[in-house]
N, C-alpha and C positions, 0 to 999 in steps of 0.2 A: 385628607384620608379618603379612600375610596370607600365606595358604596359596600364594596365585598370583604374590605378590614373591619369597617363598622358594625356590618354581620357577624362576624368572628370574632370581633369581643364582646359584641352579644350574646352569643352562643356560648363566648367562656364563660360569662357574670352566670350563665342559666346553667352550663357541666357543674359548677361551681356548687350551687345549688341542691341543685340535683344530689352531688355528690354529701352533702351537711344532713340528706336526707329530709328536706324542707319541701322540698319541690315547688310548686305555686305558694305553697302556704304561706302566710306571712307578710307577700308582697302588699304592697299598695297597690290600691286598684290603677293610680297612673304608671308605675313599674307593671306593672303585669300586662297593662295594655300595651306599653311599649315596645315589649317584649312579643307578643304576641302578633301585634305589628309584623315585626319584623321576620316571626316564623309564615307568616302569610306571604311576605312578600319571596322567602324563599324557594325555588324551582330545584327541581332534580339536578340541572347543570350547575346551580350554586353549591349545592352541597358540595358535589364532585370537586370545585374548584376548591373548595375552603380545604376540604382533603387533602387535596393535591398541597396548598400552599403548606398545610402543615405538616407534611410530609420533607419540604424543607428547611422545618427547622434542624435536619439532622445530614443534610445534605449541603453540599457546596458545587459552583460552580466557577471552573478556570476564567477567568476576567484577563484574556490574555489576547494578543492579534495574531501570535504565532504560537508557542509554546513556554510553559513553565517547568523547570525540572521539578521533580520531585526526589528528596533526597535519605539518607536513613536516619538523621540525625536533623535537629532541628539548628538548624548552622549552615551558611552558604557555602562552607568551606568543604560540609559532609559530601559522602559519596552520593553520584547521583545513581539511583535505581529507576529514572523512568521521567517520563514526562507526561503534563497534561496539554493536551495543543485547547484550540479554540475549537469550543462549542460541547467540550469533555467535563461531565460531569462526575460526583463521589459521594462517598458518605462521611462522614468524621467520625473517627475515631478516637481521639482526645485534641485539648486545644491546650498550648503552652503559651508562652508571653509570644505574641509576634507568628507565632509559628501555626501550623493545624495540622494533624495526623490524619490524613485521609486514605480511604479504601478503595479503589477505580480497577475496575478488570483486574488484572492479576498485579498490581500493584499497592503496595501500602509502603507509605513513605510520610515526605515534613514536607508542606507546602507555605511560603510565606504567603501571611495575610494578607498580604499588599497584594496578590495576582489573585484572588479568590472575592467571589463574590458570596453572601449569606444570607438564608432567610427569605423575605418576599422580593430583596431584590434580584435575588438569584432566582425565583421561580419566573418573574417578570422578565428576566432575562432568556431566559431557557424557552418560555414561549416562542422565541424568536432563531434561537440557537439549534434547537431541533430539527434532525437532516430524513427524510423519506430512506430507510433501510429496508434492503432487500434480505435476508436471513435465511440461507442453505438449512434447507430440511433434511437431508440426504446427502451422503458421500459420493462424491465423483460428479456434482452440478454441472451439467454444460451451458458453457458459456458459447454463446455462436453468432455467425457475424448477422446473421438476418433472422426475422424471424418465422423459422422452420425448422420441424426437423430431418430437414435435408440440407441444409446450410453448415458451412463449414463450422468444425468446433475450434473456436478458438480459445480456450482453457476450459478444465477442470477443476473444482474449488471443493474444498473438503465440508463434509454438515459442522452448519454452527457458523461457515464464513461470513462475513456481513459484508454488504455493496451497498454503493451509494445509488437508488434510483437514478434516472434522467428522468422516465416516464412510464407511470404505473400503468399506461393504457387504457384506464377508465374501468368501470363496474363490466365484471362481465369477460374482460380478455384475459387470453391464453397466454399473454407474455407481456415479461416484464421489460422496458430495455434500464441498461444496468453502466455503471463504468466500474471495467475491472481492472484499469491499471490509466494512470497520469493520460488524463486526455483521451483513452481508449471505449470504446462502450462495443456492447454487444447483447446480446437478448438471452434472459430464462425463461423457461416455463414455470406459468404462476403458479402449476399446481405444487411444485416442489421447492417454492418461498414463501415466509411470511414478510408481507412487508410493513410496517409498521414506522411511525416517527420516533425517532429511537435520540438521544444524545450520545456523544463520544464516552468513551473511557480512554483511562492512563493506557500508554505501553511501558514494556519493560524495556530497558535499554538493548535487550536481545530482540526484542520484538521487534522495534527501531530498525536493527540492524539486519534484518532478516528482512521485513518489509522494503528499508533501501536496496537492495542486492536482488529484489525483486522487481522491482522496479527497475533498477540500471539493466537489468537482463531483457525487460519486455521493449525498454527503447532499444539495447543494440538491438535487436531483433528485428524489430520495425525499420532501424539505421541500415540493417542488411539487405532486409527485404526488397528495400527502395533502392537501395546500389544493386542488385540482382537486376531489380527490374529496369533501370534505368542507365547503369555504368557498361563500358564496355570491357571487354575480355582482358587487353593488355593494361590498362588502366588500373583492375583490379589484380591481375597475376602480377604489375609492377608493386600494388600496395601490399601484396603479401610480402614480396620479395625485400621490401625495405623493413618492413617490421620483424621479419626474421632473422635479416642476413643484413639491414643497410650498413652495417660499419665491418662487414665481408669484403675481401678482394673478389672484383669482378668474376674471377672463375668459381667462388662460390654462392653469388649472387645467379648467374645463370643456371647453376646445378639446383639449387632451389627449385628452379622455375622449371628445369625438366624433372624433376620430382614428380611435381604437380602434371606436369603433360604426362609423364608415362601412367598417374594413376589415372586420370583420362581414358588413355588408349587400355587401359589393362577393363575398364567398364567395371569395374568393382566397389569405386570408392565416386561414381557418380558419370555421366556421360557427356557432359561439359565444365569449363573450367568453374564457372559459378556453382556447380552440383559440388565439385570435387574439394573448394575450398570450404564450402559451409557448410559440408558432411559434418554432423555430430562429431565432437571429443575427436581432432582429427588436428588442429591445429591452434598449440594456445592462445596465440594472438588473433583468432577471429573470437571462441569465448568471452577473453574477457575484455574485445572492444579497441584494444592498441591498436587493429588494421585501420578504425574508423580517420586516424590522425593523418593516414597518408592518401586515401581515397583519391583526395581531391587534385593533389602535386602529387605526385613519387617522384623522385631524383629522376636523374636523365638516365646515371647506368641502371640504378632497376628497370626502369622502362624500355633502354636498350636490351635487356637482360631477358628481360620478357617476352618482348620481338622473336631472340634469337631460340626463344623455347619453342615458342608457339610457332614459329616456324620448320622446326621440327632437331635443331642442334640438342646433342647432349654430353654434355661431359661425365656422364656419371654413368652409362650404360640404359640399363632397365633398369636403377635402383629406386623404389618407389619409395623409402624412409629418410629419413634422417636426426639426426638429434644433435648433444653437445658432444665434442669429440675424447671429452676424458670418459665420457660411459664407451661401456667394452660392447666388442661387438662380436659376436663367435663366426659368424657365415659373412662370406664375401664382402669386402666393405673398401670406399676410396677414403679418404682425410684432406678435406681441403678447409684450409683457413681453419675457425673454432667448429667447424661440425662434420661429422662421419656419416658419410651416405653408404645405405645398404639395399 
């Protein structure tokens, strides 16, 4: 047993007491010294600790390497409403055969026993589990790539968001650096976070899914970023051109591609073909990530296809749109293969 359990049930034999309304009285001069003992040898950091540890007798901790659902019903079988990952701690809320009701962020669900840790060994645990959190004081947080504020913003995070430190900068500095997305990090300013050593909570299964879709959006992003800055023109105008059109006959595989060139030359929707295809809400297959599958090959005819744009052919006129060809079209429009250029 540790020096700090043996305190604490010293300290219960003396509540105990206390509480019978006895207090000293009573004891044996060798109980009482022992006792007394043992309040001498306690420091302000002891109390705190004895605190803290009984504070989880009402608390648990995920005993997990990845995640454990959490479900509404105390049964494997029940719906899942959330999960707890590693390092996510709760409070309980009632305890069944096997099962425990616990409370984590906006989740209350059935956690089996078996992934949960209880009591002192969950607080021995948690010592360790505990992540350096950064915590938005304020709406509209900038996140920015160096630390300045003159440095690009690279997101916005709502008050209340929580980040994973990288590095608090020490007593004293103006920023934090942070990571705000898988692999990514960027700098707050300290005066507009608390940072503090926080444990996880549950998410909701909406949270989950809202968090991965956030996630999948900041890598294509980066996936873009780095074909922009490193792919070249036909390469990319071929990768659109398959993911739009690759199972098109050749003539609507080129008309694609002069799509893209007239919205170019029209200087409206960007002033190169890289501006024109990764213009916002402009093209579904660059959103949600399908271009990234052809970057690397495109077919021969999209890439002939492409050539024949960028070179300046077009079969479609000046028509800068296009879509699927059962949607109606009221102004000007050709129909080639499944989609109508207007």
């Amino acid at each position: 047993m540790s020096f700090i359990s043996k305190k604490v049930l010293a300290l219960g034999a003396l509540a105990v007491l206390w509480v019978m309304g006895s207090g000293f009285t009573g004891l044996n001069v060798e109980m009482a010294a022992g006792i007394e003992s043992v309040m001498d040898d306690l420091t302000s950091e002891d109390f705190e600790e004895i605190q803290a540890q009984n504070e989880w007798d009402s608390k648990v901790l995920a005993d997990v390497e990845d995640y454990v659902t959490v479900r509404s019903e105390p049964s494997s079988e029940a719906e899942a409403v959330g999960r707890m990952f590693k390092g996510d701690g709760g409070d309980i809320v009632e305890q069944t055969e096997g099962w425990t009701k616990i409370s984590s962020g906006n989740v209350e669900g059935y956690v089996s026993n078996e992934y949960l840790l209880f009591g002192e060994e969950a607080y021995n645990q948690a010592q360790t589990e505990a992540e350096l959190t950064a915590t938005s004081l304020t709406g509209g947080l900038r996140i920015r790539e160096e630390a300045s504020t003159d440095a690009k913003i690279l997101k916005n995070v709502e008050e209340g968001a929580k980040l994973d430190v990288v590095d608090a900068g020490g007593e004293g500095s103006e920023w934090v650096q942070v990571e705000y997305a898988q692999d990514k990090t960027g700098y707050v300013s300290a005066e507009y976070v608390d940072v503090q050593y926080e444990l996880g909570e549950a998410m909701t299964m909406e949270e989950i899914e809202k968090k991965e879709e956030e996630e999948k959006r900041e890598a294509l992003k980066q996936q873009l970023e780095a074909f922009k800055a490193n792919g070249d023109d036909v390469t990319l105008l071929a990768a659109l051109i398959q993911a739009e059109g690759g199972n098109q006959p050749y003539e609507g595989q080129v008309a694609i591609g002069a799509v893209v060139m007239n919205r170019v030359r029209s200087g409206r929707y960007g002033s190169t073909i890289a501006d024109v295809i990764y213009a916002p809400g402009q093209f579904g297959v660059v959103s949600n990530g399908t271009i990234l599958r052809y970057t690397s090959s495109p077919k021969a005819s999209c890439v002939q296809a492409a050539q024949e744009a960028i070179n300046g052919y077009t079969n479609v006129g000046g028509f800068t749109h296009f879509k699927n060809a059962r949607s109606s079209v009221s102004s000007d429009h050709i129909v080639i293969g499944n989609h109508v250029f207007y």
